[in-house]
C-alpha positions as CSV (number, residue, x, y, z in Angstrom):
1,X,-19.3,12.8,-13.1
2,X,-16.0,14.4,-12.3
3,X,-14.4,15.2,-9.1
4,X,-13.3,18.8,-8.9
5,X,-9.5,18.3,-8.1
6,X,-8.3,21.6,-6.6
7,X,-10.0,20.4,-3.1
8,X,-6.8,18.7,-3.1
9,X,-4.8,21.3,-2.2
10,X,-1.9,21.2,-4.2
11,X,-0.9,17.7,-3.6
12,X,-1.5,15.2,-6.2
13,X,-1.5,11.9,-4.4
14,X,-1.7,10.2,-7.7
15,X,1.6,11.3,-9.2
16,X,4.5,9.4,-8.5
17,X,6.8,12.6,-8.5
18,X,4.5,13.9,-6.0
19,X,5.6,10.9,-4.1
20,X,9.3,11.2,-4.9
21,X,9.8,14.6,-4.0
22,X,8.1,13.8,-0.4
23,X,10.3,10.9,0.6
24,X,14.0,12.5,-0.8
25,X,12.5,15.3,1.4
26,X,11.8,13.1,4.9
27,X,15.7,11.3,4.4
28,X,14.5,7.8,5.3
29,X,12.4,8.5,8.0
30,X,9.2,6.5,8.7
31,X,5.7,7.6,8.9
32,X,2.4,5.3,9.6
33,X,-1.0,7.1,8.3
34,X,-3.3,7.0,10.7
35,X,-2.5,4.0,13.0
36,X,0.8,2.1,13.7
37,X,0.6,-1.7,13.7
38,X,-0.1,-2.1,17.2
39,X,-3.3,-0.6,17.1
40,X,-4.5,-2.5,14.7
41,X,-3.3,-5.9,15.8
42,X,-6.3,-7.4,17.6
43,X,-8.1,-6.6,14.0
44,X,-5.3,-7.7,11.8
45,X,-5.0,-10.9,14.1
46,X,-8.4,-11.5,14.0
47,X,-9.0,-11.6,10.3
48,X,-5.4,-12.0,8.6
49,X,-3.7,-15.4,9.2
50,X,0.1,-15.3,9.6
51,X,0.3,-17.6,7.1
52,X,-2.2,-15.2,4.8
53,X,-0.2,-13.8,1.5
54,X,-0.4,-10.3,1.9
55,X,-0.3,-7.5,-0.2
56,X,0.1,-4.0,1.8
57,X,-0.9,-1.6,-1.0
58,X,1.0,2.0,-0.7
59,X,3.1,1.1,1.5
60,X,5.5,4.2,1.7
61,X,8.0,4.1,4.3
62,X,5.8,2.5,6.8
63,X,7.0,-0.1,9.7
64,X,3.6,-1.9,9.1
65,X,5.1,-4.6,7.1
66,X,8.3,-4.9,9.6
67,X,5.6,-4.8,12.3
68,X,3.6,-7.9,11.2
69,X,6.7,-9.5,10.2
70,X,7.6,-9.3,14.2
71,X,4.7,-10.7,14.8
72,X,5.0,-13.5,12.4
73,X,3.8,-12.9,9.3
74,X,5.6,-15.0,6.8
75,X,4.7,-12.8,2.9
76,X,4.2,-9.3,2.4
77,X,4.4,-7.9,-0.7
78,X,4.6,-4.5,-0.6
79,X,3.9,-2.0,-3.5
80,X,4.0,2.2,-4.1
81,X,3.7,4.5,-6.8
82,X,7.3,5.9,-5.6
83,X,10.0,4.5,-7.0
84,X,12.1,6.4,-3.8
85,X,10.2,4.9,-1.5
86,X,10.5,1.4,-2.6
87,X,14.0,1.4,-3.2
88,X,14.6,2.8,0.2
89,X,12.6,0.0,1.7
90,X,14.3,-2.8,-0.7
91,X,17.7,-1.8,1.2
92,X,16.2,-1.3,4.7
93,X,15.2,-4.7,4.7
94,X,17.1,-6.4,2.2
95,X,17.9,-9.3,5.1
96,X,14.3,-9.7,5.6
97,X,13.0,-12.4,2.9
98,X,9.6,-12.1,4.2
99,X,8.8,-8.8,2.8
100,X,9.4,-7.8,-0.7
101,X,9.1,-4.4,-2.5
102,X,7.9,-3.5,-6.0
103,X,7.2,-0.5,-7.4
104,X,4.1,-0.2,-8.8
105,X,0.8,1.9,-9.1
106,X,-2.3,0.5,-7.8
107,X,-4.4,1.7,-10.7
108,X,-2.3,-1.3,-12.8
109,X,-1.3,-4.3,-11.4
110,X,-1.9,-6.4,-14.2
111,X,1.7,-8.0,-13.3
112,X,0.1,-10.4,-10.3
113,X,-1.7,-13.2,-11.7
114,X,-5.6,-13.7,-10.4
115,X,-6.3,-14.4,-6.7
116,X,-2.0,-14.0,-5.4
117,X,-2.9,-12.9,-2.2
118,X,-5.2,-13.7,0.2
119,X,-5.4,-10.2,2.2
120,X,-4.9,-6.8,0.9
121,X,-3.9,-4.0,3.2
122,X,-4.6,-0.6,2.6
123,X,-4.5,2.5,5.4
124,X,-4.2,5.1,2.9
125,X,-4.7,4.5,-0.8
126,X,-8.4,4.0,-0.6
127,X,-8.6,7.6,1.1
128,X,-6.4,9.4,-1.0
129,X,-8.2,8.2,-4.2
130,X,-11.5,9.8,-2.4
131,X,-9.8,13.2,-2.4
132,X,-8.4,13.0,-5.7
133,X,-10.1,10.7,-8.2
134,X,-13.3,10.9,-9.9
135,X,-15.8,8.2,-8.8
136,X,-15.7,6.4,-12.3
137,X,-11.8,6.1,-12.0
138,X,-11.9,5.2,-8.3
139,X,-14.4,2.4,-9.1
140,X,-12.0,1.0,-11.6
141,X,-9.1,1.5,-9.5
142,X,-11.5,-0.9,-6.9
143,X,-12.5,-3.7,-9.5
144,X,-8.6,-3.7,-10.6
145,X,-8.1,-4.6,-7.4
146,X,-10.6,-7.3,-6.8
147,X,-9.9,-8.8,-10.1
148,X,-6.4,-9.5,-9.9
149,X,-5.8,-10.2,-6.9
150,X,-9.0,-11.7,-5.5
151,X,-8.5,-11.0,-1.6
152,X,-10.3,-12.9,1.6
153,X,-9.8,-9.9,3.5
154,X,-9.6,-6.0,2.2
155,X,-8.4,-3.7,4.8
């Protein structure tokens, strides 16, 4: 069964140009979803070694990754559907070897061999594909995830 898409308003979260458009429009300024890092450090701490290889999945123009990376996480791989975004990202922190950026859509990321991270992050994705995504979809978008990149931890 089908999601009816027009609850979504007009935005389609699944769309790279979508994505585009929305970061040439903010001019390189950052936004969290939800919760910046500091909230969510006792949790992330907890569960997510700083050794852990981590993949922070639609990661925008967030200063998540920067944020762990302050704290001592050693590899984040960072991936987004916008090819803005990511390029913006690659030169903000082009000096930091600890994070890398790719862009990439979630639904396919046949390009990472099995089991290359050990955490996956995610504050966003997961809720934008409830909005927009039939459940069929959204449940392959879900086993893509686990089978390629077989996680300890899925935040």
């Amino acid at each position: 069964m089908f999601r009816d898409v027009s609850s979504c308003n007009t935005y389609n979260y699944g769309d790279a140009l979508y994505w585009d458009s929305r970061y040439i429009q903010e001019a390189g300024g950052a936004f969290d979803w939800y919760q910046r890092y500091s909230s969510l450090r006792p949790f992330v701490r907890r569960y997510v070694p700083t050794s852990s290889r981590v993949l922070m999945v639609g990661c925008g123009n967030a200063l998540m990754s920067e944020d762990m990376v302050k704290d001592g996480y050693e590899d984040i791989m960072n991936i987004d559907i916008s090819s803005v975004a990511i390029e913006m990202m690659r030169r903000k922190y082009e000096f930091v070897p600890q994070l890398k950026y790719m862009q990439m859509d979630v639904r396919d990321m046949s390009f990472f061999p099995d089991e290359s991270f050990d955490s996956v992050m995610d504050k966003v994705w997961h809720r934008c594909s409830n909005k927009c995504f039939s459940d069929v979809r959204r449940s392959e978008q879900t086993s893509q995830t686990w089978r390629d990149l077989y996680a300890d931890n899925l935040w």
